[in-house]
C-alpha positions in Angstrom: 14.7 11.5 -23.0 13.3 12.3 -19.7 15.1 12.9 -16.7 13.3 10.6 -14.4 10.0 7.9 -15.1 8.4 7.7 -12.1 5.8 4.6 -12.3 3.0 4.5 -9.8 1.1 8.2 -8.8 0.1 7.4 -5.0 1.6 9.7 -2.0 4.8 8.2 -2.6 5.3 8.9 -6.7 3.3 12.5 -6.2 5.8 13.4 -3.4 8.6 12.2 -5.2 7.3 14.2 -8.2 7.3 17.2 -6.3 10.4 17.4 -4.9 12.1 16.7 -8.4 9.9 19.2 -10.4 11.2 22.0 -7.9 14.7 20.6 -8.6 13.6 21.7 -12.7 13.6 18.2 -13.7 12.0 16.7 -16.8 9.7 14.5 -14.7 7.1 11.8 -16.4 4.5 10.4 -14.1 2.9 7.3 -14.9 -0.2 6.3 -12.9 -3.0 3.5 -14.0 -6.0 5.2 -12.0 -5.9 2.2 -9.6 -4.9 2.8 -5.7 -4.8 0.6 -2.7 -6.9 2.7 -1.1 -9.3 3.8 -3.1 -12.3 2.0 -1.6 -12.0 3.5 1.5 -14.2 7.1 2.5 -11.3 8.5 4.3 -7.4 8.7 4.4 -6.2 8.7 8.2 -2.9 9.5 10.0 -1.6 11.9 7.8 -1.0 15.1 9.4 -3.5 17.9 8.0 -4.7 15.4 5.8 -6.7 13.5 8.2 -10.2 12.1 7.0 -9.8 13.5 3.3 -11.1 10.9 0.8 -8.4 8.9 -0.6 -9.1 10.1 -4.9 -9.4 14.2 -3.6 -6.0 13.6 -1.6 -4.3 12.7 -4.9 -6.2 15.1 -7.4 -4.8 17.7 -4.8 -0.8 16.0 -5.1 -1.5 15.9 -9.0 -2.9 19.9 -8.8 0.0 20.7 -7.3 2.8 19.5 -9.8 1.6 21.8 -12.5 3.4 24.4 -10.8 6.4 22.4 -12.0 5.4 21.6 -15.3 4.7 17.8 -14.7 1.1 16.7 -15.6 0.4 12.7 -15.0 -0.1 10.3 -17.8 -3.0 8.1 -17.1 -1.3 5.1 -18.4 0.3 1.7 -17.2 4.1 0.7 -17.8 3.6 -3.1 -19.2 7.5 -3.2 -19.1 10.7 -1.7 -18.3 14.0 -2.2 -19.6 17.2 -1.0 -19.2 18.8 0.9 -23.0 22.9 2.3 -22.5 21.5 6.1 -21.4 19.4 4.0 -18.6 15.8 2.9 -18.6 12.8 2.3 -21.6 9.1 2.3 -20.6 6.7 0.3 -22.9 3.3 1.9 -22.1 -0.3 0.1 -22.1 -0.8 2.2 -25.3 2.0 0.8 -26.8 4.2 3.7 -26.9 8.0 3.9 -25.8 9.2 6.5 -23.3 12.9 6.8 -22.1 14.6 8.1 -19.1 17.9 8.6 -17.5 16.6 7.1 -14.0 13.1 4.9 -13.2 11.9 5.0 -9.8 8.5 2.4 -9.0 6.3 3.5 -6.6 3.4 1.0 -7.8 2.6 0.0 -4.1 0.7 -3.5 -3.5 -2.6 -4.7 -3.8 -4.6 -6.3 -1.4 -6.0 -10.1 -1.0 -9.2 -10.1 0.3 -10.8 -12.6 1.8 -13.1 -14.3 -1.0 -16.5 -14.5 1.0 -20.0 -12.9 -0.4 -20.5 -10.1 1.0 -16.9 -8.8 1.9 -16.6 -6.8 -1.4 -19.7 -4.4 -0.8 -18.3 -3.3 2.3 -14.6 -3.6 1.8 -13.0 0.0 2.2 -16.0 1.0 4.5 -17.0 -1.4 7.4 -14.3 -4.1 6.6 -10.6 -3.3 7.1 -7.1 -4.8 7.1 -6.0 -2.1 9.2 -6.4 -1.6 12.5 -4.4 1.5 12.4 -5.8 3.0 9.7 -9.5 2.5 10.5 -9.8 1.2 14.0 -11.3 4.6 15.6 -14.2 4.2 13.6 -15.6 1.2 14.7 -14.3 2.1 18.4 -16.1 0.5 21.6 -18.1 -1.5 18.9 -18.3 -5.2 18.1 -15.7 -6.4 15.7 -15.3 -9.6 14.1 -11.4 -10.7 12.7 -11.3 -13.0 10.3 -8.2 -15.1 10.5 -6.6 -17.5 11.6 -2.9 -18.5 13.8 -0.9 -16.6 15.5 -1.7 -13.8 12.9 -5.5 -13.8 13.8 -4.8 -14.0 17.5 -2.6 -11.3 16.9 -4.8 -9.3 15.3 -7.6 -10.0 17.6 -5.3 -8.7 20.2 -4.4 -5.6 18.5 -7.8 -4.6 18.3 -8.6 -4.7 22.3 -7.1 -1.0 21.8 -10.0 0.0 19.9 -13.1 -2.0 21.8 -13.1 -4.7 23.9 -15.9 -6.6 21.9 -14.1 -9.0 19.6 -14.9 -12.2 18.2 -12.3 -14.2 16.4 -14.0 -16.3 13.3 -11.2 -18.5 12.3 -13.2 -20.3 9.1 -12.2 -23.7 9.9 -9.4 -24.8 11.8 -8.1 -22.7 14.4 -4.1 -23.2 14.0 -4.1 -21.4 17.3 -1.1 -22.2 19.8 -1.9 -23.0 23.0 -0.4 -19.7 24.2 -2.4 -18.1 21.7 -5.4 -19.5 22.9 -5.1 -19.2 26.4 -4.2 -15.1 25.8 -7.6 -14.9 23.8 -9.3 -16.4 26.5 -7.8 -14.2 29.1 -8.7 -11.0 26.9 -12.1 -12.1 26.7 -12.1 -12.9 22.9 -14.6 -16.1 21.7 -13.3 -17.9 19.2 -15.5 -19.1 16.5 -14.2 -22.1 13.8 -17.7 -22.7 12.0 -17.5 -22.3 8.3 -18.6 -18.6 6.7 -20.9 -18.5 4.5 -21.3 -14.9 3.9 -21.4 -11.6 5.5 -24.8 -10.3 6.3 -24.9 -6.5 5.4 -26.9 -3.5 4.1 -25.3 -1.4 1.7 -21.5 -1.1 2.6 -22.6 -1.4 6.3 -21.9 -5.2 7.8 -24.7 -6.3 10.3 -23.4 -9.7 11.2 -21.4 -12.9 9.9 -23.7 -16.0 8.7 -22.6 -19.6 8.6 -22.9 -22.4 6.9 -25.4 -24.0 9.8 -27.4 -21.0 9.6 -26.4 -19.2 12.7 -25.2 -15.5 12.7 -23.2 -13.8 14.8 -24.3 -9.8 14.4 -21.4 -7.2 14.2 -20.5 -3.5 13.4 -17.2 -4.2 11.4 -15.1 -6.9 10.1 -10.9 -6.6 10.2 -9.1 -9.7 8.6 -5.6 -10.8 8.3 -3.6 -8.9 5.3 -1.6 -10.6 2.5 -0.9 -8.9 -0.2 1.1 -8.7 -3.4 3.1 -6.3 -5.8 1.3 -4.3 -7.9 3.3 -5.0 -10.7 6.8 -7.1 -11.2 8.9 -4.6 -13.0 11.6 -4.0 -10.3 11.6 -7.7 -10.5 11.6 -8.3 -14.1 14.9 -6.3 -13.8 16.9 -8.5 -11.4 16.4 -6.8 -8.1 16.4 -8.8 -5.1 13.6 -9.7 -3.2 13.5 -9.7 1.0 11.8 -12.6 2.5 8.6 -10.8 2.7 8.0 -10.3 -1.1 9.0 -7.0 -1.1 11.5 -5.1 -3.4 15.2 -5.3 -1.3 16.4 -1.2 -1.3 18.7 1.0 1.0 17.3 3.6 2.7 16.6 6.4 0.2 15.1 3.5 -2.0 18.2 2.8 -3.9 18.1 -1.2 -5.6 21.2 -3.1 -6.7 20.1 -1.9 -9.9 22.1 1.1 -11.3 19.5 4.3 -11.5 16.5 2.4 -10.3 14.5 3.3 -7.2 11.5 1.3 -5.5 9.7 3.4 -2.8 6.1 3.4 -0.8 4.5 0.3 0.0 6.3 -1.6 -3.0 9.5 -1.1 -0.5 10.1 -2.5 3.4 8.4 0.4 5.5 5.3 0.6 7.3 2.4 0.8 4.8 0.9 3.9 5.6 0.6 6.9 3.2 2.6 9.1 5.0 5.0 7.0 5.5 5.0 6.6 1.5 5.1 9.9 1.0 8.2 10.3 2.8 10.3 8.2 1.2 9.4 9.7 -1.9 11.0 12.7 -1.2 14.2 10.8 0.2 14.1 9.1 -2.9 13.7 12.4 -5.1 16.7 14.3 -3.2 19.0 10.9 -4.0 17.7 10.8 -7.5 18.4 14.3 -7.9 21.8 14.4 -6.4 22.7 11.4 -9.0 21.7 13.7 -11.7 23.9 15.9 -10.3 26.8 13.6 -10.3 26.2 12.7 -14.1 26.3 16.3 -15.3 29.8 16.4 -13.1 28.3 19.0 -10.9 29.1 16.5 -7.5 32.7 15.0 -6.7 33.2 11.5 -7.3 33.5 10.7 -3.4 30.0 12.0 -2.5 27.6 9.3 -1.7 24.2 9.9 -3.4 22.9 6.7 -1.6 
């Protein structure tokens, strides 16, 4: 019986790891190999960690809990139960773990716009981030690829980071007329020929092709971001879901489900590692303190949430 299963080993699981192996906690850390971002060169925004490949960021995290005595189990959690002493992990390998609390930390993945080309340079010169990757591609040309108010959006966004953008819509526009008046104003064309691939050299793009044969050449391609869980444990389990697919928590991660905790990009907050990585340690101090409260070493009246 494990004190805490912690499902998913990005920023958010590591840092939640941490803090709850320096709280001497039996801590099991279940992680499939598989992050979001694990095509891209570089991790950005997080302080002291900025520009650090993505897979050397978390072999660091993992490094560091064997201080604590945790060592990650390369392994996926097919399913997750609740027992009467509080949660049972059925592993990929077909083994059984248990644990007194489960926290999911399994993140989203990505849809990607289905278009030759996109997946040899996904992570490098194409992006669904502006935030994230934008200051790379700065004062160059970037094509979006989308299409609404969400493309025009986008396309807007982007005038931060160069003021060459081209907005390839792939068909109809579904642009309002506000929307399409504000492009015009920015100085954004707005292309609604059919894609037929994206013309590149290694992971590098060069330009966008259509189906008529003409090309438009470009440095980097951002597109409009869907995405969906990772995995559909938390809802498997009966936890509520907010409008926007993701798993319905307080603040510290908490669910309506007793001892389970959903935290990173799985959760509500803005999708950025740091961001992940701090709400794994709120998460681990609330987990902790609800340890605490089992073992009757915290009054009844404190609220651990």
């Amino acid at each position: 019986m494990h004190d805490v299963i912690i499902i998913g080993g990005g920023p958010a699981g590591l840092s939640a790891a941490l803090v709850l192996g320096r709280c001497r906690r039996d801590v099991l850390l279940c992680d499939a190999g598989q992050p979001r971002n694990g095509r891209s060169s570089a991790l950005h925004s997080y302080l002291t960690r900025d520009g650090m490949p993505p897979r050397e960021f978390l072999q660091v995290g993992r490094d560091e809990l064997k201080t604590y005595g945790i060592t990650p189990r390369c392994a996926t959690v097919t399913a997750l139960t609740r027992d009467d002493d509080g949660f049972a992990a059925r592993l990929d390998g077909g083994d059984i773990v248990h644990a007194r609390i489960a926290l999911i930390a399994t993140g989203v993945r990505d849809n990607v716009p289905v278009i030759p080309g996109v997946d040899a340079c996904y992570g490098q010169t194409i992006h669904h981030c502006p935030y994230c990757d934008g200051w790379e591609h700065r004062d160059k040309t970037i094509v979006v690829l989308g299409r609404g108010t969400a493309g025009a959006g986008l396309s807007l966004s982007l005038k931060t980071w160069t003021s060459h953008i081209i907005l390839c819509t792939n068909g109809p526009t579904r642009l309002r007329t506000a929307d399409r008046r504000r492009l015009t104003d920015e100085g954004i064309a707005i292309h609604r020929a059919a894609i037929a691939r994206v013309e590149h050299e290694g992971p590098c793009v060069r330009a966008i092709v259509y189906t008529n044969g003409s090309r438009v050449p470009c440095d980097a391609v951002f597109f409009v971001s869907t995405w969906a869980q990772q995995c559909d444990l938390a809802k498997d389990l009966g936890c509520e879901m907010t409008g926007r697919g993701t798993v319905r928590t307080d603040h510290l991660g908490q669910t309506r489900v007793p001892g389970l905790y959903v935290v990173g990009d799985a959760s509500f907050d803005v999708q950025f590692a740091i961001v992940a990585a701090a709400e794994g340690a709120k998460a681990a101090v609330a987990i902790n303190k609800a340890l605490q409260q089992r073992a009757g070493l915290m009054p009844e009246q404190v609220n651990v949430a």
